[in-house]
N, C-alpha and C positions, 0 to 999 in steps of 0.2 A: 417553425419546428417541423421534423419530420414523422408522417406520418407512421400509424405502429406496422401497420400491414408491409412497411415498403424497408420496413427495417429487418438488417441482415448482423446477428450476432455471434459473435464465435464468444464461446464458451472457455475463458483457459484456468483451468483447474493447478493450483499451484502446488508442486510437492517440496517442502521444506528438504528432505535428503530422498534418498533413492528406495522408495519401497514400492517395487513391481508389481507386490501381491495384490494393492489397491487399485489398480488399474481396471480389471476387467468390476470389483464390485464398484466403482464410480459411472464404467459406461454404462451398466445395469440400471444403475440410477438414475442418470439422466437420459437415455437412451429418445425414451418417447413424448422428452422434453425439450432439447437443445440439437439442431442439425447439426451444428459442429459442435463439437466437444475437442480442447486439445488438452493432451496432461504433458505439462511442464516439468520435466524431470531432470535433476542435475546427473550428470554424467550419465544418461544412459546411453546403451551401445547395442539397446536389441533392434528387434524391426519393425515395430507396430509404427502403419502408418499415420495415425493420430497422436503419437508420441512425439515433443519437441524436447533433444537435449540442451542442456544447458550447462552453462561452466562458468559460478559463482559458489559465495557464501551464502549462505540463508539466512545469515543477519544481513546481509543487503540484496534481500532476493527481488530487489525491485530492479538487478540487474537482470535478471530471470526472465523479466516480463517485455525489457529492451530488447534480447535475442532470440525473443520468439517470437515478438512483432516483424521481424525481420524476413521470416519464415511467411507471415502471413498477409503483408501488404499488399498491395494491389488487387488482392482477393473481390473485393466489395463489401467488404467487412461496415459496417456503419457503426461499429458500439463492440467494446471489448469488455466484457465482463469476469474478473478474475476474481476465483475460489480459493479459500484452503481447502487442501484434500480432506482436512479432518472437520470439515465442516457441512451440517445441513442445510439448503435455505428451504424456505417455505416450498413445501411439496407443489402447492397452486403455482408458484411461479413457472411460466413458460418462453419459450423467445417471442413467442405473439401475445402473451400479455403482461410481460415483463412491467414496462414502464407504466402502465395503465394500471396494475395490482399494488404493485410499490410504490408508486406516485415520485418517483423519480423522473426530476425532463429529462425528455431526451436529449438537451440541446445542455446535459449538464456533467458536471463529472461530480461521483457520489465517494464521498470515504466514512466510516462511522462515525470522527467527531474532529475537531480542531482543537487541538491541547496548547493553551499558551505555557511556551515552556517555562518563560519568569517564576509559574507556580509547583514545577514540579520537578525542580532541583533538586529538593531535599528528600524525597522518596524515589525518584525514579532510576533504574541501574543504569539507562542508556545516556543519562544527562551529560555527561561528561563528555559521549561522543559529541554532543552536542556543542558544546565549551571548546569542543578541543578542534572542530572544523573550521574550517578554513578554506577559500576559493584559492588561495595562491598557496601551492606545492611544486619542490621542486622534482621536474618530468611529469608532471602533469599539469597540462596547459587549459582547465577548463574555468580559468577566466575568462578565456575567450569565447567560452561557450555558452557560461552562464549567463544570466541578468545581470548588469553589476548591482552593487549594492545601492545606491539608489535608485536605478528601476524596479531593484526588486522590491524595496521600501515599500517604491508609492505601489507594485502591484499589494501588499501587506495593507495596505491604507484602504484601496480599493475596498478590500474584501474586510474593512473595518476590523483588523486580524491587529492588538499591541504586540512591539519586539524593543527588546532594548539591545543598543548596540554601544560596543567596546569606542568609545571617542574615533575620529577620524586620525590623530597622530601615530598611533604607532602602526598603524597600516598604512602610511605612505612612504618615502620611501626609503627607509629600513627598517617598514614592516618583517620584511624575512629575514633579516640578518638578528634583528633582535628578538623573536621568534624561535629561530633553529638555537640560539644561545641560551636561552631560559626553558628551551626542553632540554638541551644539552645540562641543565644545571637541575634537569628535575622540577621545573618548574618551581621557581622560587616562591616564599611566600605573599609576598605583595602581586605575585603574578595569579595564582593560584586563587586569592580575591576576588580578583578584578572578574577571572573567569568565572566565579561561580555563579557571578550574578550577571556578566554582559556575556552577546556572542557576536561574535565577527562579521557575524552575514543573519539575515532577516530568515527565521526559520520558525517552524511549526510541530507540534506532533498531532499524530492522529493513528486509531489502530485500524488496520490495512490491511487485514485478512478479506474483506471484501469489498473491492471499490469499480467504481464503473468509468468507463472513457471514451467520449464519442470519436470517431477517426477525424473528425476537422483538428483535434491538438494532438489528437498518436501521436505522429512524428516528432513535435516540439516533445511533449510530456515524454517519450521515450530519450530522445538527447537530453535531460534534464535528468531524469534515475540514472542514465548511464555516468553522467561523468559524475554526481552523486555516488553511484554504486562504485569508481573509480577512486573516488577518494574517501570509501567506508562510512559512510555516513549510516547512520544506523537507517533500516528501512523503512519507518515508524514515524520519522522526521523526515526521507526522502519522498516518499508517495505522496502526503498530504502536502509537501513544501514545492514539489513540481506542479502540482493542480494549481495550487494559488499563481504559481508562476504564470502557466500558461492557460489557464482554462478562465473564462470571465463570470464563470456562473457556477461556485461549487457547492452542491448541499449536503447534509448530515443528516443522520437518523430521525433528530429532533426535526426534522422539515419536509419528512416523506410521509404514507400515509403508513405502512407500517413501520411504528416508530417503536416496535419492542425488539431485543434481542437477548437471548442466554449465552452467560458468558461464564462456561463451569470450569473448576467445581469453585465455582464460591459460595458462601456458606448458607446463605438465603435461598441457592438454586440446586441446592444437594439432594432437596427431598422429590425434584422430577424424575431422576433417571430410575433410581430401585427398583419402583412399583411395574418398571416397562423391560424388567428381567432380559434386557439388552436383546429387546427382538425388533428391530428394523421397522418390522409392519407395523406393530403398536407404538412406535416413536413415532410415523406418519401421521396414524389415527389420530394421536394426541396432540400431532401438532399445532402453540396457537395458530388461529387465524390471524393475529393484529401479530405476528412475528416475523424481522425479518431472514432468521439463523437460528441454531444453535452453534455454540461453538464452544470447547473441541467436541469431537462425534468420533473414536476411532472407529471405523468401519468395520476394520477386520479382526475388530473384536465383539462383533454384532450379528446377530442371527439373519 
């Protein structure tokens, strides 16, 4: 493992759409905690030199993090650590004592949790993207990119992660001809089935507002969201499903040492924000110690 002194992090702060105004109150923020700081902004066109634009959706913003790696390779970067904008983490956390506070390795990629999607069919809005992905598209060639589907298996096995998959017949070969015919048809009801309980390829969720990635797999994990982010895969299912891919050592919230986070407004966590009449400073004060976020925090609607 490396050591923490000898670790160099960039900071990339992720903005779901284009809001400049949060720019200068995020550098404010982190200012006298992170050497680099970059803010990931889709389409912008000003000139701050810590500004990376970008040019995706933000339901696949893990394409975001592919064309801003691109920006920053060769740097010396050892560990990318990416934010939402709208989000706190723990005021103590700094780039020299990141991994030592959090109890994250550093020889690991972190996402908040592994969601077997078999169980969350029936309530989740993104499931469908789920169902409905597929490595072979035609004009996009990123079967060749990906893992196939048994390697990606056994990487799923690896990391003792279940997936259930659609039988091997109609993915061979007139997987796409009968495929493009039964969305042509609306997806028929026996088709329609099958999908809502199997999926074509070995995939994951996990929420990805804050994950970590040492530069030994950047490269693979970034060609993995990319052609992910190329074929819409929702982002929720791309970040946690790249880690498994390529990274041999992924852990969760439940494995670090700050193992708490808020995740508002849900209804348990409603009664933290009032009393702190949206001032900045006393969000700090109060923040726990065994936490590792809040999330959301608009900023610039905060004192």
């Amino acid at each position: 493992m490396l050591k923490t002194m000898d670790n160099k992090i960039a900071l990339l702060v992720i903005y779901n759409h284009r809001y400049d105004k949060n720019i200068p109150c995020i550098n404010q923020v982190y200012a006298n905690r992170f050497s680099y700081v970059y803010h990931i902004v889709p389409f912008y066109d000003g000139d701050l030199e810590n500004v990376i634009p970008v040019y995706d959706n933000s339901f696949q913003f893990q394409g975001y993090i592919c064309q801003a790696y691109q920006h920053l390779k060769g740097k010396g970067f050892t560990h990318f650590v990416c934010v939402a904008d709208d989000m706190v983490i723990n005021p103590q956390l700094n780039e020299h004592n990141f991994f030592e506070l959090s109890g994250i390795d550093e020889d690991a990629c972190f996402v908040h949790e592994l969601r077997d999607l078999r169980d969350v069919h029936r309530r989740w809005f993104h499931i469908g993207n789920a169902i409905r992905f597929s490595i072979f598209n035609r004009g996009l060639e990123i079967d060749s990119i990906l893992p196939s589907r048994e390697e990606a298996l056994k990487a799923f096995q690896r990391h003792n992660i279940p997936t259930r998959l659609v039988p091997e017949w109609p993915y061979q070969s007139l997987r796409r001809r009968v495929k493009e015919t039964l969305l042509r048809c609306r997806r028929v009801l026996w088709y329609r089935i099958i999908q809502r309980i199997y999926f074509s390829y070995p995939l994951v969720g996990g929420y990805s507002d804050l994950i970590v990635v040492p530069n030994t797999v950047m490269p693979k994990f970034c060609q993995y969201c990319g052609a992910f982010a190329a074929a819409r895969l929702f982002v929720e299912i791309a970040i946690p499903t790249s880690m498994i891919l390529c990274c041999d050592k992924v852990q969760t919230i439940q494995q670090i040492r700050l193992k708490n986070s808020l995740l508002l407004p849900r209804n348990k966590d409603r009664d933290f924000l009032p009393p702190l009449n949206h001032s900045y400073s006393q969000l700090i004060s109060a923040f726990p110690e065994d936490m590792l976020y809040i999330h959301p925090i608009k900023l610039s609607q905060w004192k």
